[in-house]
Structure formats: C-alpha cells, structure tokens
C-alpha positions as CSV (number, residue, x, y, z in Angstrom):
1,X,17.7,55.2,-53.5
2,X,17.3,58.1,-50.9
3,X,17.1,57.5,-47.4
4,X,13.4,57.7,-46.9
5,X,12.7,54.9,-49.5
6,X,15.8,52.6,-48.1
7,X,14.2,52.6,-44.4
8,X,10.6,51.9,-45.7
9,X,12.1,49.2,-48.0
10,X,14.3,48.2,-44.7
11,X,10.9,47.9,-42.4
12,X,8.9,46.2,-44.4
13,X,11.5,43.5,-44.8
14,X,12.1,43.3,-41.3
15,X,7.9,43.6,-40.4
16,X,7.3,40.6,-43.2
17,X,9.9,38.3,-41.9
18,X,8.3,39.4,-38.0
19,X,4.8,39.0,-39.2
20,X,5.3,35.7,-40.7
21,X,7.3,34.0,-37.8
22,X,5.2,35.3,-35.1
23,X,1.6,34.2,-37.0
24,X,-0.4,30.8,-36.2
25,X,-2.7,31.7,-39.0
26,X,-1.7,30.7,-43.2
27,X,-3.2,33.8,-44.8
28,X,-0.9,36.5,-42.2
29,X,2.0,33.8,-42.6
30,X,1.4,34.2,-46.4
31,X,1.1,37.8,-46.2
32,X,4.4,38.2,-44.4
33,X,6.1,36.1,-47.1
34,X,5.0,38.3,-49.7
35,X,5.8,41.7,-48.3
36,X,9.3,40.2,-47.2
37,X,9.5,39.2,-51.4
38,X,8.5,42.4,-52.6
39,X,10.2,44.6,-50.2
40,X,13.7,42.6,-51.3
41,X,12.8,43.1,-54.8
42,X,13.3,47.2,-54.8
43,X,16.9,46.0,-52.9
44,X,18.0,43.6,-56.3
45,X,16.6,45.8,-58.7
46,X,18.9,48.9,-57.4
47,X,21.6,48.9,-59.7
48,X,20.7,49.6,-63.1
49,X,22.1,46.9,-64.6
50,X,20.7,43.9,-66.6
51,X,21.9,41.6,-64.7
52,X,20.0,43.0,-61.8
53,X,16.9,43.0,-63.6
54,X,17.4,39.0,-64.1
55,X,18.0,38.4,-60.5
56,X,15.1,40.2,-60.0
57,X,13.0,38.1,-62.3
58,X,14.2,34.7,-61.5
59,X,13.7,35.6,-57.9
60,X,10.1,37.1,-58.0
61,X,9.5,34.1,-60.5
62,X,10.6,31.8,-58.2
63,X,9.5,33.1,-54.9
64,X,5.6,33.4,-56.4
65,X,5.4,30.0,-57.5
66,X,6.7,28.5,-53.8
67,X,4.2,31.3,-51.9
68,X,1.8,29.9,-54.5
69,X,2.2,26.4,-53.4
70,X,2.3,27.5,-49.8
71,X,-0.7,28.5,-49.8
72,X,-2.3,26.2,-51.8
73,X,-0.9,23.4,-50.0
74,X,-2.7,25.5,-47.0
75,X,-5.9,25.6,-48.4
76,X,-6.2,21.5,-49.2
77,X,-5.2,20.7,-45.2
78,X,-8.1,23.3,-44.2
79,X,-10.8,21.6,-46.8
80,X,-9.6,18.4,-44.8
81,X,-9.5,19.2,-41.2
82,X,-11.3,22.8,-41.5
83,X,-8.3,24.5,-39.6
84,X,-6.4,27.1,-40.9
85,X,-3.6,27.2,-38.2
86,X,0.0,26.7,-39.1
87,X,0.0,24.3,-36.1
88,X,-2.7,22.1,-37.2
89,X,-0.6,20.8,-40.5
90,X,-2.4,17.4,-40.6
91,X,-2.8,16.3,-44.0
92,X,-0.1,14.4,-45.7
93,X,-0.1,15.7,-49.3
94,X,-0.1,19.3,-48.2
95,X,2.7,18.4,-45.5
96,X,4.6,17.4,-48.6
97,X,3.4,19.9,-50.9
98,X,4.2,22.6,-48.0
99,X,7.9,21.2,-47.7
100,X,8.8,21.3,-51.5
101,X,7.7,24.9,-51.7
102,X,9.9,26.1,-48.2
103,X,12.6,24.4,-49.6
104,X,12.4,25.9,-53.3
105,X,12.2,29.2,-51.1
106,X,15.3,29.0,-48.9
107,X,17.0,27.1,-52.3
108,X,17.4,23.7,-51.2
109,X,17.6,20.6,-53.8
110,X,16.1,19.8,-56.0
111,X,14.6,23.6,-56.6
112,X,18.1,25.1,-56.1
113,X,18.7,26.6,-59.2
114,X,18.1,29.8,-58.7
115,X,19.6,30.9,-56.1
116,X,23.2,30.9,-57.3
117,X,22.0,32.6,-60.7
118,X,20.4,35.7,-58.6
119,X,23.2,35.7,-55.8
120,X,25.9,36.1,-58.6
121,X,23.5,38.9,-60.0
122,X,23.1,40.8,-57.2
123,X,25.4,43.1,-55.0
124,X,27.8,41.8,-52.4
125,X,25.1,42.7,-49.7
126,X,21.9,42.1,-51.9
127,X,23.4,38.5,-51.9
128,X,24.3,38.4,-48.0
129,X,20.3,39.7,-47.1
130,X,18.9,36.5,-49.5
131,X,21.5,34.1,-48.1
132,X,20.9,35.4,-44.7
133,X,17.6,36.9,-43.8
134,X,15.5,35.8,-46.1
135,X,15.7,32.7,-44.6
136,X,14.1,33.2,-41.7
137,X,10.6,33.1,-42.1
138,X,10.5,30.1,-44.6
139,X,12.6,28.0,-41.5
140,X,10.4,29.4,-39.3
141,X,7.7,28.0,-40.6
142,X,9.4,24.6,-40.9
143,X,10.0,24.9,-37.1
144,X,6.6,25.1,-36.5
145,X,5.4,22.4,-38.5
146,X,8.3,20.1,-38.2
147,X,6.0,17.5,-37.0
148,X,4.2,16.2,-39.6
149,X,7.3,16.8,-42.3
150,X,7.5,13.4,-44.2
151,X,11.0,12.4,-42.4
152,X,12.1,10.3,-45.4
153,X,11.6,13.2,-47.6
154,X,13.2,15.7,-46.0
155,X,16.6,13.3,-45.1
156,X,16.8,12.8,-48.7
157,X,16.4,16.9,-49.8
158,X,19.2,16.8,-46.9
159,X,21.5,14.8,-48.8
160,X,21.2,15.9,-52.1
161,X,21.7,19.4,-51.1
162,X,24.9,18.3,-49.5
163,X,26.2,16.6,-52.2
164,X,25.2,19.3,-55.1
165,X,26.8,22.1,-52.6
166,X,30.0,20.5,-52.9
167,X,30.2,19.2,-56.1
168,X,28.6,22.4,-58.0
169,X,31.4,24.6,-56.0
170,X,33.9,22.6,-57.3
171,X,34.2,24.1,-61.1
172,X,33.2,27.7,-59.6
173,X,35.4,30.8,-59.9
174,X,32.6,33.6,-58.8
175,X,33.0,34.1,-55.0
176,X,29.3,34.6,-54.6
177,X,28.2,31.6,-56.2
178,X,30.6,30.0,-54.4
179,X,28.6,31.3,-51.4
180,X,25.5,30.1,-52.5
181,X,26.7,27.0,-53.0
182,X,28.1,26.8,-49.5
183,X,24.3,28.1,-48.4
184,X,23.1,24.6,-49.9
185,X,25.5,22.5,-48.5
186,X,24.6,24.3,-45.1
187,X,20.7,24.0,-45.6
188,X,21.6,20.2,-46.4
189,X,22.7,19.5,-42.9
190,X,19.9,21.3,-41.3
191,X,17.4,19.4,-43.2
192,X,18.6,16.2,-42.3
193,X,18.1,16.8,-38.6
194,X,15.5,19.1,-39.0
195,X,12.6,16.3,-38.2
196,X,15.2,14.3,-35.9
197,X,16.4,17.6,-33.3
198,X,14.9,20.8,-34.5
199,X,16.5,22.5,-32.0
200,X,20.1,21.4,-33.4
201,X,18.6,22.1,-37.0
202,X,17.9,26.2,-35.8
203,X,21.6,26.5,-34.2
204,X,23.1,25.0,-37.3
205,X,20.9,27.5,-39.3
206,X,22.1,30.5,-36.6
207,X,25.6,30.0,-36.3
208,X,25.7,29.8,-40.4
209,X,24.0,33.2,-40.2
210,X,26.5,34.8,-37.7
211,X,29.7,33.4,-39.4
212,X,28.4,34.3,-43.2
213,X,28.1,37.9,-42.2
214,X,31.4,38.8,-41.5
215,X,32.1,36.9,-44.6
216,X,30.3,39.3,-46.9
217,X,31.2,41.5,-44.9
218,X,35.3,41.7,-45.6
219,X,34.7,40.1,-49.3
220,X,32.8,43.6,-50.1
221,X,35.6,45.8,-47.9
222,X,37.8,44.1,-49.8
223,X,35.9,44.4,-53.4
224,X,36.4,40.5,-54.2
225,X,34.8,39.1,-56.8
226,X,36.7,36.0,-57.9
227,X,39.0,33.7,-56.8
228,X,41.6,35.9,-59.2
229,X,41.0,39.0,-56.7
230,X,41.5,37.0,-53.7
231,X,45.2,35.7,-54.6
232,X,45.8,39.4,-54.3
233,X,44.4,40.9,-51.4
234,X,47.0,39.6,-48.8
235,X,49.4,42.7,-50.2
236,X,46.4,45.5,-49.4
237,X,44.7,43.8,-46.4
238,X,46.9,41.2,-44.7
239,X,44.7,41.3,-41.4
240,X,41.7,40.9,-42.9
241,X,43.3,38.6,-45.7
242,X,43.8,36.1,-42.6
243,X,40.5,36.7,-41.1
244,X,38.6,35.6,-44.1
245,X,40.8,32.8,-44.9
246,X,40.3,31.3,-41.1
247,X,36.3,32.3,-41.4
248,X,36.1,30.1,-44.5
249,X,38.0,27.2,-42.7
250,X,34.7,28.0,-40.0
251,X,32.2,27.9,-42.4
252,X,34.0,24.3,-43.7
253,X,33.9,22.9,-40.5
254,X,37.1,22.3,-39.5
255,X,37.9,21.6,-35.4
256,X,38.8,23.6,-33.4
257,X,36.7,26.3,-34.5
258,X,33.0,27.7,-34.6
259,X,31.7,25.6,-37.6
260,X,32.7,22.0,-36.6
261,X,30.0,22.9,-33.4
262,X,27.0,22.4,-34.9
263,X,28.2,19.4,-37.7
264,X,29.5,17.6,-34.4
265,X,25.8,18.1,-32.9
266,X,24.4,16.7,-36.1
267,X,26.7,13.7,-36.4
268,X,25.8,12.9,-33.1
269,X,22.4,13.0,-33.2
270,X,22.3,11.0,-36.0
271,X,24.0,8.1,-34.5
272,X,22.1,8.7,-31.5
273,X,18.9,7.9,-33.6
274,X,20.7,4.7,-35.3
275,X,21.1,6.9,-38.3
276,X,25.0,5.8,-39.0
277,X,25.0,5.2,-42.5
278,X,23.2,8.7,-42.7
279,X,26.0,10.1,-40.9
280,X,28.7,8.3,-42.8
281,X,27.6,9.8,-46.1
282,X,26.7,13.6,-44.4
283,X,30.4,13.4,-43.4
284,X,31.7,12.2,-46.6
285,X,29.8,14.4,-48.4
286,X,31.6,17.3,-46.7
287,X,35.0,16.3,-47.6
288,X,33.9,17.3,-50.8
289,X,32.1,20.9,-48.9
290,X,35.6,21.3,-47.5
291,X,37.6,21.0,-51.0
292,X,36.8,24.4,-52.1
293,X,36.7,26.0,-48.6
294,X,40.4,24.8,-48.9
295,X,41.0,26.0,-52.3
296,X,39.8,29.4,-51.5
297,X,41.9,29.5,-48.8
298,X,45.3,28.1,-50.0
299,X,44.8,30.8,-53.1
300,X,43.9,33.8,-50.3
301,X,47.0,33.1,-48.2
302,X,49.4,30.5,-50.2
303,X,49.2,32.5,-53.6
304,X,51.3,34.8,-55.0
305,X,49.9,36.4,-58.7
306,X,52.4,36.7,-61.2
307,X,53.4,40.7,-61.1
308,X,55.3,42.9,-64.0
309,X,56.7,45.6,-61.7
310,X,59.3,45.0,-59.2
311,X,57.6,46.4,-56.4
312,X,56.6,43.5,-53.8
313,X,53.4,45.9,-52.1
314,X,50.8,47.6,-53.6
315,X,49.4,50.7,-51.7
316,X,47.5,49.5,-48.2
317,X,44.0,51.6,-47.8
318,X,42.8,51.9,-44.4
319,X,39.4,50.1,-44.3
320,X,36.8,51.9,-42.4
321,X,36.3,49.6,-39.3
322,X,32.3,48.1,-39.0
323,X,31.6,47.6,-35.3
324,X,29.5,44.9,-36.2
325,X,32.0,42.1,-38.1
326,X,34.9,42.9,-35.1
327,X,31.8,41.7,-32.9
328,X,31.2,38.4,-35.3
329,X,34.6,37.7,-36.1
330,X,34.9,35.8,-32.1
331,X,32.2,34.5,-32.3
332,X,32.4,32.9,-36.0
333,X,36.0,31.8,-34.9
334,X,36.2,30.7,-31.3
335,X,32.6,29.3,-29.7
336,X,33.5,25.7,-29.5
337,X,34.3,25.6,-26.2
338,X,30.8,27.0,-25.2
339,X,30.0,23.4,-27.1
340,X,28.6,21.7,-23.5
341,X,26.3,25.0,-22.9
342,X,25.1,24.6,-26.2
343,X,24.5,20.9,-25.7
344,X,22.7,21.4,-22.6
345,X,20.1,24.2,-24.3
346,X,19.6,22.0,-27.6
C-alpha cells in the first residue's frame, strides 16, 4: 500500500468515526458507520494472506448486518414519532433493536464471536485500530441515546460479557485473542453502568483505550504472538519485558495502578444505586478477568524456556523508541492518584 492510498484510507477512517459522533441525524450517523467499515476493510485485507481475507469477511459480514439493524431500528422510531434525530430515540422496540446492533458492533455478548476470530486474523496493529478506534462511534452513539436504553437489558449484556471475557481467555494461547477477550470483559463493565453514570461508562471506555495502546504497541516491537514468545522476551527486551508485564496487571485492575480507577468508580456507583449484588458478581467475575492477566504475566517475567545452548542471553536489538507509548506508558501505569479529580469531573 503506498503512501497516497494509506492516508486516504487513514482519513476516511478518521472523517467516518468524526461524522458519525458529531451527527444528530440517523442517515449521516449511518453514513459515517459505513465509511469507517469500509475504509478499515482495505487495512485487514492488506496482507495477502487467507487468513486476512476471512477477517475481512466475517468483519464486513458482521458489521453490515448490525449497520443494517441500525438503521432499521431508526426507521421504525421515525414511522412512530416522525423524528429522525438520534436524540429523539423514543420507541421501545427500536431502543432495543438499536442496542443489540451497537453491541454486535463494538463485540459485546451475546454477538461476540467475531471479534476474536478477525483480531487473531489480522496484524498486531489491524487488531489494535478494531479494539481501539473502531469503537468510538458505535459508543458514541450509545452516549447519546443512553436514555431510553432498556436498563435491564443492558446490565445483563454487562454481565455476560464479563463473565465470557474471563472464562473464554482462560484456554487461550494467541496473545491477540487474548486481547479481544480482555476488550469484552472491559466493554462488560461499561455496559453495566452505561445507563446508571454514563459519564463513568466513557472514562472506563477511555482509559481502556490509552492503556491498550502501549500494549499493542510493545507486543508488535517485540514480535509476540503467543504466550510461548512471551516466556522469552525478558532475555532481548528486559525494560520493555517489565513494562508490558505491569501494563497487563493495569489492564486487570489491580490497585495501585491506572486500571483499578475506573472498576473502583463502577463498584461504587453501583452500590450507590443499591445495586450490591450487581457489584458482588461484576467483582467476582473479574477474579476470573484477572486469572489470565496473571498468567500472562507470571510466564513474561517468572518463566525461563527450556534452552539447548549454554549461553544464558540471546543478542539484545535496540528497539526504535515511539514517542507516543513513552507518553502512555505513565499514564496507563500511575493516574490513580488523579482518582478525586476524576471523581469530581464524572
């Protein structure tokens, strides 16, 4: 792909997420959706490789059908209140109709399925831009009609997502469906407050965004693919080795770091709302998040692979340095004390 055809395929990514989350109107919202889609498409498709071109199919597949509900579900709530506003989201089927087809996009439960298949299909980076900003406009569009969401609906999508994004990670050796299974466990605590605190719901959603980049970012610098490659990489990359293992312990949640900011928001809003046995189980549920965080991380920096030569170090390569994951390794690692600011914004 030259240059000319990356920065077109580039903008009109960026313009279809921008188009859809700035619109008030279904039909631009739509039209967004399905630039953003076809724009990603040319990004999958770029190796030549079959595996590329099924990612690619399972995503379009998938993608059409939700923008097809979209904007069906769109068209029933204008026959019954004759507004086509995104604002104006009124009628109850459609509400519910609308929901199940953002949440088949973003890959929520129940319509989860593809998105570890196409991740794991993709490149290291392909699979960062569908975990990452490819969300955007479908949350944005629960944002704005987070309203009239069926609550009881959208707790229970909550939960299950939790609970499959731990337990399908378990039997996972692939680090980027391991990934995508962490994205579902992630999008299951931002549904469950999503009609409670929306505001909590988008800075769960944004801090998951700036800690998974510098994820990606040192798995590809560090060309890991399984969990094999990662019980190796402490002898080439010791620095970034550790970096990655205490990113992962973010993502998981663990105190005193970045990630245990927002679940602490989330558990507290719950109880706030006398939602405790919701809580209960959202915190139980990632125990089981926080098993393979750990297991990733005990075989990144416990591990030591069985070797035939006698030689305790392989060759260190000199990484080039990316200004952008030094900038998001602080912040993915030490923002909980900025936890009262945040609490006073939410």
């Amino acid at each position: 792909m030259n240059l000319t055809t990356q920065s077109m395929v580039t903008f009109n990514i960026i313009l279809g997420t921008i188009i859809t989350a700035s619109s008030h109107h279904w039909l631009i919202a739509w039209a967004g959706l399905e630039l953003n889609m076809l724009s990603i498409l040319t990004i999958i498709m770029k190796p030549k490789h079959p595996r590329a071109a099924e990612a690619a199919i399972k995503y379009f597949l998938i993608q059409a059908i939700a923008s097809t509900m979209i904007l069906f579900s769109s068209t029933i709530n204008a026959i019954q209140t004759g507004q086509w506003n995104i604002l104006q989201m009124n009628e109850k089927y459609a509400c519910t109709m609308l929901l199940l087809a953002l949440t088949m996009k973003i890959g929520a439960a129940p319509m989860y399925f593809w998105l570890p298949e196409v991740m794991q299909g993709s490149t290291t980076m392909t699979a960062l831009i569908i975990a990452t900003w490819q969300k955007i406009a479908p949350i944005t569009i629960m944002f704005m009609t987070h309203n009239n969401l069926p609550p009881k609906i959208t707790t229970t999508i909550g939960i299950t997502s939790a609970l499959i994004g731990g337990w399908g990670s378990i039997n996972q050796t692939q680090l980027r469906k391991l990934m995508a299974y962490s994205s579902i466990a992630n999008l299951g605590w931002t549904m469950v407050i999503f009609t409670i605190s929306p505001n909590t719901a988008m800075l769960n959603i944004t801090m998951y965004i700036i800690m998974l980049n510098p994820t990606f970012m040192l798995i590809k610098d560090m060309n890991m693919k399984t969990l094999k490659d990662a019980s190796t990489t402490w002898t080439t990359a010791p620095m970034a080795s550790t970096l990655l293992a205490l990113i992962l312990l973010s993502l998981s949640g663990l105190p005193p770091l970045t990630g245990f900011t927002p679940k602490l928001l989330i558990l507290n809003e719950l109880v706030m709302q006398n939602m405790t046995p919701i809580a209960m189980m959202m915190a139980m549920l990632s125990l089981v998040n926080l098993f393979f965080y750990m297991r990733t991380t005990y075989i990144t920096t416990m591990t030591t692979p069985p070797i035939m030569s006698l030689t305790t170090m392989k060759w260190r390569l000199i990484m080039p340095k990316q200004k952008l994951t030094t900038t998001l390794i602080p912040a993915s690692l030490l923002t909980l004390p900025l936890l009262p600011t945040i609490t006073s914004m939410t």
